[in-house]
N, C-alpha and C positions, 0 to 999 in steps of 0.2 A: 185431736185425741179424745180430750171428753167436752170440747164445745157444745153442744146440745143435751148435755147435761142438765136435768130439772133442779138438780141436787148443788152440781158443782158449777162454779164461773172461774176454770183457770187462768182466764187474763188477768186475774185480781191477783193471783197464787205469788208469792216469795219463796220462789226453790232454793235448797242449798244441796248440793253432792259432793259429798266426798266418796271416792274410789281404793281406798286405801287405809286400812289390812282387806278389809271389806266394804262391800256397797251401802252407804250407810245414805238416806234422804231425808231432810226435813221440808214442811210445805205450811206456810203460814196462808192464811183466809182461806183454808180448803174447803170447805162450802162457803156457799153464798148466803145471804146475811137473812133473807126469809128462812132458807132451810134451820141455819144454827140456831137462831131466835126459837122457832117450833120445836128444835130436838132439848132448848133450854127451860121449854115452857114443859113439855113432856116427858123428861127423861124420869123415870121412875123412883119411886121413893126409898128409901132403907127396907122396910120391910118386905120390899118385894123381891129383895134377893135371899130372906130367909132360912129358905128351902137349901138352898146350893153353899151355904158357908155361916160360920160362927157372924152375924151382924153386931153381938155385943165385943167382941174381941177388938185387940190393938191391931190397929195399923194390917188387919187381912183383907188379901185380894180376895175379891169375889166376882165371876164371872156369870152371865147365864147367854145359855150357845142360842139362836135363831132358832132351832128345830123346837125349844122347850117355850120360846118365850113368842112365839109368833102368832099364837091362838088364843095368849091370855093375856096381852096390853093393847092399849091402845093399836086399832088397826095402822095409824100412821106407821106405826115401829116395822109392819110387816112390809108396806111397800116400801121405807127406806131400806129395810137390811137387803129384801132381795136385788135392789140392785147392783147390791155391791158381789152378788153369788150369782149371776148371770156368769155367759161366754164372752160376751160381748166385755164387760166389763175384764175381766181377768187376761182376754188380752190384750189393752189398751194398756192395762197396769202395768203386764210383761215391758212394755214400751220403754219406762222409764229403765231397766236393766237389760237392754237389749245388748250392746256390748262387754256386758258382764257375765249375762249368762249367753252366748256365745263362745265368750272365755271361758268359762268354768263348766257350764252343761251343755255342750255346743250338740249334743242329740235332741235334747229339750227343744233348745233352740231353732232348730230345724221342723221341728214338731211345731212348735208355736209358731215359728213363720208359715206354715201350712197349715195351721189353725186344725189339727190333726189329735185333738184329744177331745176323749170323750168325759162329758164336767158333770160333775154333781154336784148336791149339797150334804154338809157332815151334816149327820144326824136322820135325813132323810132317804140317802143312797150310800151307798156301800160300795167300797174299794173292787169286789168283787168282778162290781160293773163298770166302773167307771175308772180313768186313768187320775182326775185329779177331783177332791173334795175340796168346794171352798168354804169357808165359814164366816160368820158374822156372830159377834159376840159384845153385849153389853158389859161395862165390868166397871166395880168401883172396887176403891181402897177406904177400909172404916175408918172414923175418927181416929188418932193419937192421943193416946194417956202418957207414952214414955215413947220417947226417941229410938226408932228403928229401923232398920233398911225394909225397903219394900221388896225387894229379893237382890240377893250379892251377882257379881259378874259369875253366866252359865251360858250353854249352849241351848236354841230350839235342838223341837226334835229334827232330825236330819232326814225325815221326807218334807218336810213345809219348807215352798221354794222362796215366798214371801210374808213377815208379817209387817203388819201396819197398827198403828196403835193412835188414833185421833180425839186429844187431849180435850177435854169439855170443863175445864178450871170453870170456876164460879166467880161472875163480878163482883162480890164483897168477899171472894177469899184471897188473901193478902200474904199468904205463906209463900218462901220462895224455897221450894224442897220437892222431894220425889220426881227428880228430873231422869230422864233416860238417860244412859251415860254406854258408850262405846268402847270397849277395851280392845289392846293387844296385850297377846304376849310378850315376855321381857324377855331380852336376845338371850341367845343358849336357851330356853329351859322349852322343853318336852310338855305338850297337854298332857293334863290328867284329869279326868274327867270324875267327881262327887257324886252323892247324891241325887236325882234330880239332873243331871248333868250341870251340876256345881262346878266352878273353876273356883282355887282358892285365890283370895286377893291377892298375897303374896306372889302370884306368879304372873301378874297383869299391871301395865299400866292404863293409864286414863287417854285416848288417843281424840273422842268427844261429846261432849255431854250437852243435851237437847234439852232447854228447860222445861217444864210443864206450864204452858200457857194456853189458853181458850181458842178453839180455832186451830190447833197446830197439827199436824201426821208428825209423826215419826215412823222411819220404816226401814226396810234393812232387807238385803238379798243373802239369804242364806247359805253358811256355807262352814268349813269346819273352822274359819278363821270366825266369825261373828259372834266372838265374844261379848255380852252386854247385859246389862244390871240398870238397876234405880236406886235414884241416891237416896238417903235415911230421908225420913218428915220428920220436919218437926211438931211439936206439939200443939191441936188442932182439933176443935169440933169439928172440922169440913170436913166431905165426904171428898178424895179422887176420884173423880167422874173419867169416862171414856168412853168409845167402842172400839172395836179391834176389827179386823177382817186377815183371812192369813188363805194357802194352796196347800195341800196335803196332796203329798201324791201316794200313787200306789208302791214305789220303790224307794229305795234311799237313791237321797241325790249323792252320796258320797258316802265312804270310806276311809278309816282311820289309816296311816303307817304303821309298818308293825315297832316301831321303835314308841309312837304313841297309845296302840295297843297294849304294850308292856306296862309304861307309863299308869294307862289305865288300868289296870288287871291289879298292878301294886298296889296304888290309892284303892281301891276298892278293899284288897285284904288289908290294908292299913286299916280305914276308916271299921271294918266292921270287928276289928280286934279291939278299937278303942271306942266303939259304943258299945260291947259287950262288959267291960269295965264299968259302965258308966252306970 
């Protein structure tokens, strides 16, 4: 699949899958030890994400997509992200969810076994033209002054068929927190869909949580089960380092129930009754 990878050496990889509420993957040594070393010596400073979010703030996520950040770092930065936004790539990726999404998008699935869509990059090409956007995205978590989740258990958006999130922890940082964490819902209860596509914790348990270590993916097939969150940090000069890579398509991969619909339609006039209060 990705043997001749510049980037990657899957013989080294420690996969884990689990299949159940949804496809969830972790992959430890996912690059190979040149590439991670050069994306450690490179990866850009605090200030350089500025522009895109609060950098003196607590514990915020800040992301910057490939189309914004490809022309002004380091040329290295532009040949790794694009090979993660190739075709070739995206469907190798497919590979690892290949009887999941058969299961779940089995049109998809039939399209990507005929290598039948036409790919772009977000930011560059538009849905317009193209059936799927891929992206590549740098992203840290600020320092910690006061203990806070890095976002509660919620839904992606429901066109992106995969994301991936490959943890770049720091060898002198020591904190064991802002891990990825996999929910289900808890029997009987109906989604209701927040904010943001918030789920409140109250209606989810913990089903697995992927620590944040150096070298690691975390990544997930998307679907209206993939509930998932990060756990609080605790308190910490270090920066959460990462990159992400995710598929945008032009359609939604799914639709709600109408008993979930409702669900959502209520929490929504709930919550905007009592932020009007607030």
């Amino acid at each position: 699949m990705f043997e001749k990878s510049k980037y990657l050496n899957s013989k080294s990889w420690n996969f884990n899958k689990n299949s159940y509420p949804y496809p969830l993957i972790f992959i430890d040594n996912f690059l190979n030890t040149e590439t991670y070393k050069k994306i450690t010596e490179k990866f850009p400073d605090l200030n350089t994400f500025k522009n895109n979010g609060d950098i003196n703030g607590n514990n915020i996520q800040i992301r910057i997509s490939f189309s914004d950040f490809s022309q002004k770092l380091d040329p290295f930065w532009k040949e790794f992200g694009s090979y993660f936004l190739n075709e070739d790539f995206f469907y190798n990726f497919c590979e690892f969810y290949e009887d999941d999404i058969k299961h779940l998008y089995p049109k998809i699935y039939h399209k990507i076994k005929m290598k039948n869509f036409k790919i772009g990059t977000q930011g560059v090409d538009s849905l317009d033209d193209c059936d799927v956007l891929l992206d590549f995205q740098l992203g840290i978590n600020t320092p910690v002054k006061k203990i806070v989740s890095v976002r509660g258990p919620h839904l992606d958006n429901n066109k992106s068929l995969y994301t991936a999130l490959c943890y770049l922890k720091d060898s002198d940082d020591t904190t064991n927190s802002g891990h990825f964490t996999g929910y289900q819902l808890k029997p009987f209860t109906f989604l209701s869909l927040g904010n943001s596509r918030s789920v409140d914790l109250s209606d989810v348990k913990i089903y697995k949580e992927i620590k944040y270590k150096s070298n690691r993916v975390a990544t997930f097939l998307n679907s209206k089960k993939s509930i998932h969150g990060v756990t609080e940090r605790e308190v910490t000069d270090k920066l959460r380092k990462f990159f992400s890579f995710n598929a945008i398509f032009k359609k939604d991969l799914y639709k709600f129930s109408i008993p979930n619909r409702i669900a959502i339609r209520i929490k929504k006039i709930f919550d905007k009754k009592k932020n009007s209060k607030i």
